[in-house]
C-alpha positions, 0 to 999 in steps of 0.5 A: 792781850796783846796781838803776839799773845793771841798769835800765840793762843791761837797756835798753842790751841787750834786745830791744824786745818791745811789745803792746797792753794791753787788759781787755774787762771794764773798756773797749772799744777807742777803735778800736771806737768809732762813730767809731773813735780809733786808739790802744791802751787801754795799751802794754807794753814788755818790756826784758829783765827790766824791763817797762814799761807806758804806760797811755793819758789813761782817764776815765770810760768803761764796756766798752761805750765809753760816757762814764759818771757824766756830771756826778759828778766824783767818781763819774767820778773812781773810775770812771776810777782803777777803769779803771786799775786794770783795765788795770794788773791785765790785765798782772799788775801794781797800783798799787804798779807806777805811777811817774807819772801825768798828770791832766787836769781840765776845770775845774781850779779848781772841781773839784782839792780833790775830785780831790785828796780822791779820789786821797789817799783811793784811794792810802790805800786802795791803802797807796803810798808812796812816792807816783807823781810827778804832774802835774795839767793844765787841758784840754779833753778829748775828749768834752765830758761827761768831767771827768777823765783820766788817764795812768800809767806803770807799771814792773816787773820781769817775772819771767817773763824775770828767771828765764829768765837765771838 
C-alpha cells in the first residue's frame, strides 16, 4: 500500500484524539494574558498512526507573553522561528516534520528581502529539502509592534501508535 493510501486508511478509520500543544520555557499561553486571548499555542491531532500538528500564527513573544525585539525584524524574525521550533520540539518532532507555513508580514514591501534572507538561511541550517510549501501575507497583526508571524502544519507518523498495531 502505497504511503498516500495508508494516510488515507488512517484518517478514514482512526479515532480523532486532540490536545493542546504547549512548551512554558519558549511562550506562555494567549489564555494567561492580562487580557486573555482563547486559543491553544498548537493543536495535535493523532489519526491512528499519523499525527498531525497545527501550530497557531507565533511572532516574537517570550514565556513570559512579552512581545520581544521591538522594532528588529530580523531579530524578531529568529525569535518567532525559535518559538516554532519550541512548540515543534515539545511533541517529539522538528522542522523536517512541517509541510506548510503562513507568513504575515506587517510591511510586506519593505521588510520580505530580509524575511526571505532569514527563512533560507534558518532552513539551510535545519538542512530541508524538500522545502514546506508557504505562503507570505500582508496583514495587520494582533499587536502593533510585532513585524512577523507565522503558522506551520507539521505531519508525522506517531510511532508510538504505529507499533502498536504491529
Amino acid at each position: 500500500m502505497s504511503a498516500f493510501a495508508e494516510i488515507l486508511d488512517a484518517i478514514a478509520h482512526a479515532p480523532i484524539e486532540k490536545h493542546a500543544v504547549t512548551n512554558h520555557g519558549v511562550l506562555n499561553e494567549a489564555f494567561c494574558y492580562a487580557k486573555p486571548s482563547s486559543f491553544s499555542r498548537g493543536l495535535r491531532i493523532d489519526l491512528g498512526s499519523v499525527t498531525i500538528l497545527l501550530i497557531s500564527g507565533t511572532a516574537s513573544i517570550d514565556e513570559y507573553g512579552k512581545s520581544v525585539h521591538i522594532g528588529d525584524f530580523r531579530a524578531q524574525m529568529r525569535r518567532t522561528l525559535a518559538n516554532i521550533t519550541g512548540l515543534l520540539s515539545s511533541e517529539g518532532c522538528t522542522w523536517h516534520d512541517i509541510v506548510r507555513t503562513t507568513c504575515y508580514l506587517r510591511d510586506i514591501e519593505r521588510d520580505y528581502e530580509a524575511f526571505n534572507e532569514e527563512r533560507t538561511a534558518f532552513y539551510r541550517e535545519q538542512g530541508l529539502d524538500p522545502l514546506p510549501a508557504s505562503t507570505g501575507i500582508q496583514a495587520i497583526l494582533c499587536r502593533p509592534e510585532l513585524l512577523v508571524e507565522i503558522e506551520a502544519i507539521a505531519m508525522f507518523r506517531n510511532e508510538k501508535a504505529a507499533t502498536s498495531k504491529e
